[in-house]
C-alpha positions as CSV (number, residue, x, y, z in Angstrom):
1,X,-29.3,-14.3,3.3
2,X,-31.5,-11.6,4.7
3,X,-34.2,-9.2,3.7
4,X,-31.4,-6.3,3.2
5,X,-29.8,-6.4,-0.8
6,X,-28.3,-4.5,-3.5
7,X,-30.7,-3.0,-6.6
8,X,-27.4,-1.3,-8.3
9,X,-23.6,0.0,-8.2
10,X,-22.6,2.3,-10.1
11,X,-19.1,3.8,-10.2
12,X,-18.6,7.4,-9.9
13,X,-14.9,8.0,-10.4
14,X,-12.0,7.5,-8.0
15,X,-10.4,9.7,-5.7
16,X,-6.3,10.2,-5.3
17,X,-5.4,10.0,-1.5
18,X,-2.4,11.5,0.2
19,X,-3.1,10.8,3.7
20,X,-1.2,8.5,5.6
21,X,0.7,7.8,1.9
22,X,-0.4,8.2,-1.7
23,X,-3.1,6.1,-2.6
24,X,-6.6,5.9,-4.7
25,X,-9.9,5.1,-3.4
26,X,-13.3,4.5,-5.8
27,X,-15.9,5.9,-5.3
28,X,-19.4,3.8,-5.5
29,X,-23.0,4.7,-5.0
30,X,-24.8,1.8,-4.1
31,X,-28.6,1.9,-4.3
32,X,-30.0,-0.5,-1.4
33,X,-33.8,-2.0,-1.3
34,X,-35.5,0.1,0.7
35,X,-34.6,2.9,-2.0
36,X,-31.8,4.5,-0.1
37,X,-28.3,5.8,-1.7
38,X,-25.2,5.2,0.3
39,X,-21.8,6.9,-0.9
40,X,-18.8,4.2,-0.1
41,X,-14.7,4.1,-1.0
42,X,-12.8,0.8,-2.1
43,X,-9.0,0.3,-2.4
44,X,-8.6,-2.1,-5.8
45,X,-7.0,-4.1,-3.2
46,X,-10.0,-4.9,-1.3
47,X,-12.0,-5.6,-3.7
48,X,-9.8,-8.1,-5.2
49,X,-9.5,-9.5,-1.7
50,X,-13.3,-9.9,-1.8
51,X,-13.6,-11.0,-5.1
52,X,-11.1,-14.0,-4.0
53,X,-12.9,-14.6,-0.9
54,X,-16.3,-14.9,-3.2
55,X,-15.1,-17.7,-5.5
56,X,-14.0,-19.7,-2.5
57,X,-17.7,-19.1,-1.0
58,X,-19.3,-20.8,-4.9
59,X,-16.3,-23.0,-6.4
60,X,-18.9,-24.4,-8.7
61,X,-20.6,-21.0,-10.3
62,X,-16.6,-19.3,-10.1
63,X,-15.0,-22.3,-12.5
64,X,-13.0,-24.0,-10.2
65,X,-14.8,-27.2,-10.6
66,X,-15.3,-26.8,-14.2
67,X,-14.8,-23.8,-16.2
68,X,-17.8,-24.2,-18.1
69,X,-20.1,-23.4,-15.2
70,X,-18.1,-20.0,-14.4
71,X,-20.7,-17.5,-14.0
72,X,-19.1,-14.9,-11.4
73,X,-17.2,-12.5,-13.3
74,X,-13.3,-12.2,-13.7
75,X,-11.0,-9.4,-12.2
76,X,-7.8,-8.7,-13.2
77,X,-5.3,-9.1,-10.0
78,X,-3.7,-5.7,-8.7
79,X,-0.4,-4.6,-10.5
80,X,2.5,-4.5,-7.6
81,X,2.2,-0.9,-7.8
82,X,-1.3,0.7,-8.5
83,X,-0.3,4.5,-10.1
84,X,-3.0,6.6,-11.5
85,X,-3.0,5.5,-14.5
86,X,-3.8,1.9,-14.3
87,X,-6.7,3.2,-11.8
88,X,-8.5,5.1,-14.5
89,X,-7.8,2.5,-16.8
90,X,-9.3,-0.1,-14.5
91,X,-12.9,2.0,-13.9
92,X,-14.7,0.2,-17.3
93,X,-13.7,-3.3,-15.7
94,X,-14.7,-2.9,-12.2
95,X,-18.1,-1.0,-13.6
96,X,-18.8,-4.2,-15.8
97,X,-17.6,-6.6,-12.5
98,X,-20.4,-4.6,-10.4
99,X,-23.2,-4.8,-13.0
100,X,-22.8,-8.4,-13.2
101,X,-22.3,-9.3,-9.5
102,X,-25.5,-7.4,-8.7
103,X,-27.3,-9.7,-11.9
104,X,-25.7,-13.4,-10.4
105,X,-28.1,-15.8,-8.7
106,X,-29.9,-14.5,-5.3
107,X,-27.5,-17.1,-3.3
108,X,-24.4,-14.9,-4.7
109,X,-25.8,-11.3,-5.2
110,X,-27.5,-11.1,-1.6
111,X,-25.0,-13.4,0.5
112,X,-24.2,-11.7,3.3
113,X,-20.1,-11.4,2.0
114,X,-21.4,-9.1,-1.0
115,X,-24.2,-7.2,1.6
116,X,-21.1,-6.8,4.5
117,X,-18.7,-5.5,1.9
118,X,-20.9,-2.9,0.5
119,X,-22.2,-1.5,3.5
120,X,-21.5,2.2,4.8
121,X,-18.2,2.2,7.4
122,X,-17.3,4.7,9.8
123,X,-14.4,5.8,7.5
124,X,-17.0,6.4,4.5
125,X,-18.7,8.8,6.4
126,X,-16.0,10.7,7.4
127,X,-12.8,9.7,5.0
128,X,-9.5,10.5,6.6
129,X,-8.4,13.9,5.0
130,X,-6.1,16.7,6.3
131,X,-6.8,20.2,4.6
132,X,-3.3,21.5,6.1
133,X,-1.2,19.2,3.8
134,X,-3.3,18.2,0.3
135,X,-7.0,17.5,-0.2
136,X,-8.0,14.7,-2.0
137,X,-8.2,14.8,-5.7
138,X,-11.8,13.9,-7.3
139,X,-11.9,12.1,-10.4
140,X,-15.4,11.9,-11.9
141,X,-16.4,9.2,-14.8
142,X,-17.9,11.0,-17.6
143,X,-21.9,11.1,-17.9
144,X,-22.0,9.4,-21.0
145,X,-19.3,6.5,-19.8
146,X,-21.7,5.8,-16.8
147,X,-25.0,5.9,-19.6
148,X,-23.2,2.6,-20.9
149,X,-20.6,0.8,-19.2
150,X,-19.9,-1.4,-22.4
151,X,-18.5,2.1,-23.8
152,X,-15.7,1.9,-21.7
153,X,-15.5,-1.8,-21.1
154,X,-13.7,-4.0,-23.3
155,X,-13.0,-7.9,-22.3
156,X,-10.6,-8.4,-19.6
157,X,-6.7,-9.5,-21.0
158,X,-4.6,-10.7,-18.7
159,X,-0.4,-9.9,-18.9
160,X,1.4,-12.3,-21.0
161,X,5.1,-13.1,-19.2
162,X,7.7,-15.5,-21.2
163,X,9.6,-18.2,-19.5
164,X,13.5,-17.7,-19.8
165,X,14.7,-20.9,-18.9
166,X,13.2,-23.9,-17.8
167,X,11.3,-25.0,-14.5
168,X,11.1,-27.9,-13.1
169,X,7.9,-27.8,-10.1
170,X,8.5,-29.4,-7.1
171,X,4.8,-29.9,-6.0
172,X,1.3,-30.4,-7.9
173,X,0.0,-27.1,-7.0
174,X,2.9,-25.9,-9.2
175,X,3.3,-25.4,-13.3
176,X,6.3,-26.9,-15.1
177,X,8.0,-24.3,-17.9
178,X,10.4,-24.7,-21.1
179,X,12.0,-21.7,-21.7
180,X,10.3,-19.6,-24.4
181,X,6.6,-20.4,-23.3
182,X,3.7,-17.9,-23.3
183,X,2.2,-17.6,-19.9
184,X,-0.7,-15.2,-19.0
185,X,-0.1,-14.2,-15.5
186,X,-3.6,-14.3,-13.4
187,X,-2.5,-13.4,-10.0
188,X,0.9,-11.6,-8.7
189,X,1.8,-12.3,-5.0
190,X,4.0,-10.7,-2.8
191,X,5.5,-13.9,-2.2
192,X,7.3,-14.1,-5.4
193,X,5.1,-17.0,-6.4
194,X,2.7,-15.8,-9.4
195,X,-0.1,-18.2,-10.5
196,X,0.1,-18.6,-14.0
197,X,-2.1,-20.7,-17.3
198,X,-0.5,-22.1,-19.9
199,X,-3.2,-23.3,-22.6
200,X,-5.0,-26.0,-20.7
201,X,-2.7,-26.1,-17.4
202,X,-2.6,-23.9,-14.7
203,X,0.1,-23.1,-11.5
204,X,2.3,-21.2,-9.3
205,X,5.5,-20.1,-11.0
206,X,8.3,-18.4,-9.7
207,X,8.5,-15.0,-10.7
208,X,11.9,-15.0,-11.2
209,X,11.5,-17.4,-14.7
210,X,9.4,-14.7,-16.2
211,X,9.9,-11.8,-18.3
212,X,7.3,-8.9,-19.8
213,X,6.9,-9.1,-23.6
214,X,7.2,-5.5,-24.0
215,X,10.6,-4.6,-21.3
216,X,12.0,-5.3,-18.4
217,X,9.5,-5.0,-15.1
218,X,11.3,-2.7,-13.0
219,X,9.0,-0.2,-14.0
220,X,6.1,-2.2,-11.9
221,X,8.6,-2.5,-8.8
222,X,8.3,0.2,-5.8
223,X,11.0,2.9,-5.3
224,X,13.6,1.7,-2.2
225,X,12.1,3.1,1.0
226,X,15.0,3.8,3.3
227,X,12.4,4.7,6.0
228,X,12.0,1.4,6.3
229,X,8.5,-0.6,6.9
230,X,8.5,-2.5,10.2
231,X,8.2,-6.2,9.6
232,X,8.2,-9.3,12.2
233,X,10.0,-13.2,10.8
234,X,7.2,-15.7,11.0
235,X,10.1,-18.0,10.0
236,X,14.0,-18.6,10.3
237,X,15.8,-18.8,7.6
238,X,19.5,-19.3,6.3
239,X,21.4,-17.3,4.5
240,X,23.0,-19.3,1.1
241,X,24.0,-16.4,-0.3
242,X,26.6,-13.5,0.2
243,X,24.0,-11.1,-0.4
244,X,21.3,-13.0,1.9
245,X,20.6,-12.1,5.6
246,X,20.2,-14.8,8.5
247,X,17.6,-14.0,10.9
248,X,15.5,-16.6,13.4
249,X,12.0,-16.1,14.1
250,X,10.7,-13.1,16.2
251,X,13.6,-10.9,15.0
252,X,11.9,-7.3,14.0
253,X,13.1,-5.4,10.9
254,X,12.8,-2.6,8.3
255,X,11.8,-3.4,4.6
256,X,13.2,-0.8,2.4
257,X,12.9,-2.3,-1.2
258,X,9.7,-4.6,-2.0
259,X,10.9,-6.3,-5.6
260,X,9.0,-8.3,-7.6
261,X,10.6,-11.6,-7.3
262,X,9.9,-12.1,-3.8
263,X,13.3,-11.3,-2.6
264,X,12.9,-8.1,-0.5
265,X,16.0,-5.9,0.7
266,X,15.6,-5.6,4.4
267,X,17.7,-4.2,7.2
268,X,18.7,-5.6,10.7
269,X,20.2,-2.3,12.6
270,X,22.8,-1.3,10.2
271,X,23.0,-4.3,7.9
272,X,21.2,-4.9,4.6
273,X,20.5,-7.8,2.7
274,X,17.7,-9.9,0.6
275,X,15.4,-12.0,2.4
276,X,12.1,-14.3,1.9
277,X,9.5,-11.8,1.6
278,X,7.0,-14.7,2.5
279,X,8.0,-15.0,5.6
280,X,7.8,-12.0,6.9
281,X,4.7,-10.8,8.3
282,X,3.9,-6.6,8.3
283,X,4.0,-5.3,12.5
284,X,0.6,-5.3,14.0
285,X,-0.9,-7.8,11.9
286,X,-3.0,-10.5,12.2
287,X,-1.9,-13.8,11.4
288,X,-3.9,-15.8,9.3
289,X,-4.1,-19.5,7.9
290,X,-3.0,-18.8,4.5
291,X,0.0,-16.7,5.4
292,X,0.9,-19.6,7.9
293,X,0.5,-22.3,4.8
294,X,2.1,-20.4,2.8
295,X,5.3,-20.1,5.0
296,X,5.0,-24.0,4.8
297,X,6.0,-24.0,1.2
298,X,9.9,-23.1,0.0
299,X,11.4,-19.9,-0.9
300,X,11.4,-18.8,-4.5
301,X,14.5,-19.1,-6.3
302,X,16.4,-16.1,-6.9
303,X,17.5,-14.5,-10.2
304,X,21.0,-14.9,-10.1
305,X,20.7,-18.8,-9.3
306,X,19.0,-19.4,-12.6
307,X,21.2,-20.7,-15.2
308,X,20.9,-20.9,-19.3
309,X,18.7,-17.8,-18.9
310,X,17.7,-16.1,-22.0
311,X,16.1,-13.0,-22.0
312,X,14.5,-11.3,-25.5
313,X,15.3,-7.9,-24.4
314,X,18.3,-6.3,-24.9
315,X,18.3,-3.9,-22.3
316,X,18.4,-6.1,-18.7
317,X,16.3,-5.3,-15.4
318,X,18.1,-2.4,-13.2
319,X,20.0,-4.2,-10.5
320,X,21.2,-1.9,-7.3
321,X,23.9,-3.4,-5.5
322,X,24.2,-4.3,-1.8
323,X,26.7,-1.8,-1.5
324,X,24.3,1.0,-2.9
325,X,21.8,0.0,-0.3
326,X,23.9,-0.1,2.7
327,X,25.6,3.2,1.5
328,X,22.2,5.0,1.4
329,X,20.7,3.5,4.1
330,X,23.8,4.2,6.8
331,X,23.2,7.6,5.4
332,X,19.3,7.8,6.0
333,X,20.1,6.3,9.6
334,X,22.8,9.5,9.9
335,X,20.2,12.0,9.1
336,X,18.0,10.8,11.2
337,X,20.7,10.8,14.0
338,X,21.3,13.8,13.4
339,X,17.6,15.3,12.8
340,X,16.9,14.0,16.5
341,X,19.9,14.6,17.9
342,X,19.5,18.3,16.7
343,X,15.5,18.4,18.2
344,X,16.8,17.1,21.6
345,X,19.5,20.0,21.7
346,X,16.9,22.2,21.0
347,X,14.6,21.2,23.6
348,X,17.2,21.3,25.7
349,X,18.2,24.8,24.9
350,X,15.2,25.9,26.0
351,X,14.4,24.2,29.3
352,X,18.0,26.0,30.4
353,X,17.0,29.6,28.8
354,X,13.9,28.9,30.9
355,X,15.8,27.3,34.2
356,X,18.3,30.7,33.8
357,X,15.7,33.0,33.2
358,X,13.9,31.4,36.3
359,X,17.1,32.2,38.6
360,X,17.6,35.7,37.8
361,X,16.2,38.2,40.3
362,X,13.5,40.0,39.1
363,X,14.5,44.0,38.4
364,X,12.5,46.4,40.8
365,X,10.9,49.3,38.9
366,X,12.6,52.8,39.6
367,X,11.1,55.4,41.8
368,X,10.1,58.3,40.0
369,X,11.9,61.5,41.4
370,X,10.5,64.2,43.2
371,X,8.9,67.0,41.2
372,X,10.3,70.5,41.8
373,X,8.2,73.6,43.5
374,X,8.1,75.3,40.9
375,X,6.7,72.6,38.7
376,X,4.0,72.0,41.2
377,X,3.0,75.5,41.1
378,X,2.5,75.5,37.1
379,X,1.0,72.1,37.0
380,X,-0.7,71.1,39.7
381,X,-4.4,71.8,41.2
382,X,-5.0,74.4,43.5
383,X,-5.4,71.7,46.7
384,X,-2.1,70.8,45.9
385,X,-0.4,74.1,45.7
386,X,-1.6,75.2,48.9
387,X,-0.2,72.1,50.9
388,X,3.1,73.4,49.5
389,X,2.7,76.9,50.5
């Protein structure tokens, strides 16, 4: 701890982001110490990744040890796909989370992880924006919400998934299931592996043995990006099914559909199919040791391997085929073709206009004819009427 710490954060609102995709930022003033006011921006995402990285720091005060003793407050994990909505539904929570954080022991409130993340970056000072495409949209919390947080706060309910079938774990960090139980889903990872409590227990289920109460959850999964993200395999893997892809590790490919389950739809030049979304690691990142142990663990199992399921909703998730995503993705990689095959004709259009134009010989001007005697009398000076004379 240092002599530098936190006398208040108050939320201001939240911002909507376009550049380099979509995305919301909020928007803190923190008041520091010495009495200074520093403006910064937080993705949900990085503050959950600091909340997490807090409990591991105090395991005793965050409940780990004993829930009793749990004096940091909770958060709420991020949905797999923050849209405006659940951001200005999420404001009352976070300003309750900052109110207390700043409250907690000295040890917690002025640790150097809570200073470091609140600090001004280069990127609050000058956010990246672009006035040619879309500014940023502001989104202010109203005077009388930031008066009294509690106005807008109320306590913090996690989602409740069923179980459709049964689950047997394969490991004690894991959470056994009868079909038809209640579980309240505490954290959702990429992986496909959510950690779950059930009453007094408390594990990583597969995603794929849970349902919403109120519908299907294709509503929370991402659109299919046939752009494709780049992605690198941190591990080999087989393919068991028809619809699964082989690849060893190093291969690079293109994500174009994130789904819930951990099963992601990826693309290997022109071939599409599901593969282990945990492990794959995004290009240009940093490894780390809980990517790597997670790798260690097994895939998820998929949806269609789950037998004597039995959903309460009548209407089913929406299922694209593999045929759909080969069909539109051979026709994104077409376009695309075509788009640069079209800019390099261009281009080269022009460098031969300009090699042609660069050959010609250049026209000589014309010589103006003679003017006439008479002409020179009428119009010209006396000097030069005299020469002619």
């Amino acid at each position: 701890m240092g002599d530098v710490f936190i006398r208040h954060i108050e939320l201001l609102g939240y911002e909507k982001r376009f550049i380099p995709s979509q995305h919301y930022v909020y928007m803190f003033l923190v008041k520091w110490n010495d009495l200074s006011e520093k403006l910064v921006y937080r993705r949900f995402t990085e503050i959950y990744e600091f909340h997490k990285a807090l409990k591991e720091m105090f395991p005793i005060e965050s409940g780990d040890i004993n829930m009793e003793n749990r004096i940091i407050p909770h958060l709420p994990a991020p949905k797999w796909f923050d849209g405006q909505r659940s951001t200005q539904n999420r404001q009352g929570t976070l300003s309750e989370y900052c109110y207390t954080l700043v409250n907690l022991p000295h040890k917690i409130s002025r640790c150097l992880h809570v200073v470091n993340f609140f600090k001004v970056r280069p990127d609050d000072m000058n956010p990246v924006t672009d006035s040619q495409i879309k500014k940023p949209e502001v989104f202010l919390l109203p005077k009388d919400a930031k008066k009294n947080s509690t106005d807008i706060t109320g306590p913090i309910v996690l989602q409740t998934y069923r179980a459709i079938a049964d689950y047997e774990k394969s490991s004690t960090s894991e959470m056994a299931l009868k079909a038809g139980d209640m579980v309240d889903v505490v954290e959702k990872g990429e992986s496909g592996w959510w950690f779950c409590q059930l009453k007094n227990k408390r594990g990583w289920v597969p995603a794929t043995y849970l349902e919403p109460m109120d519908g299907p959850d294709e509503s929370e999964e991402q659109e299919p990006n046939y752009a494709g993200e780049l992605y690198v395999v941190q591990k080999s893997y087989t393919a068991v099914e028809e619809d699964e892809l082989t690849l060893k590790e190093g291969d690079t490919i293109e994500v174009i559909h994130k789904l819930l389950d951990g099963w992601w739809v990826i693309r290997k030049d022109e071939t599409t199919g599901y593969y282990p979304s945990m492990y794959l690691q995004k290009a240009g990142e940093v490894n780390t040791s809980v990517k790597s142990e997670l790798r260690n663990r097994s895939a998820p199992p998929r949806r269609s391997t789950i037998r004597n399921s039995k959903s309460i909703h009548k209407q089913g998730r929406r299922q694209i085929s593999q045929e759909t995503y080969r069909r539109n993705s051979r026709k994104y990689i077409q376009s695309r073709r075509n788009m640069r095959g079209n800019t390099q004709n261009k281009a080269n259009g022009i460098i031969e206009d300009n090699e042609q134009e660069g050959s010609k010989p250049k026209a000589q001007p014309a010589v103006p004819p003679r003017p006439s005697k008479d002409l020179i009398l009428n119009r010209c000076t006396e000097t030069t009427r005299r020469k002619i004379l």
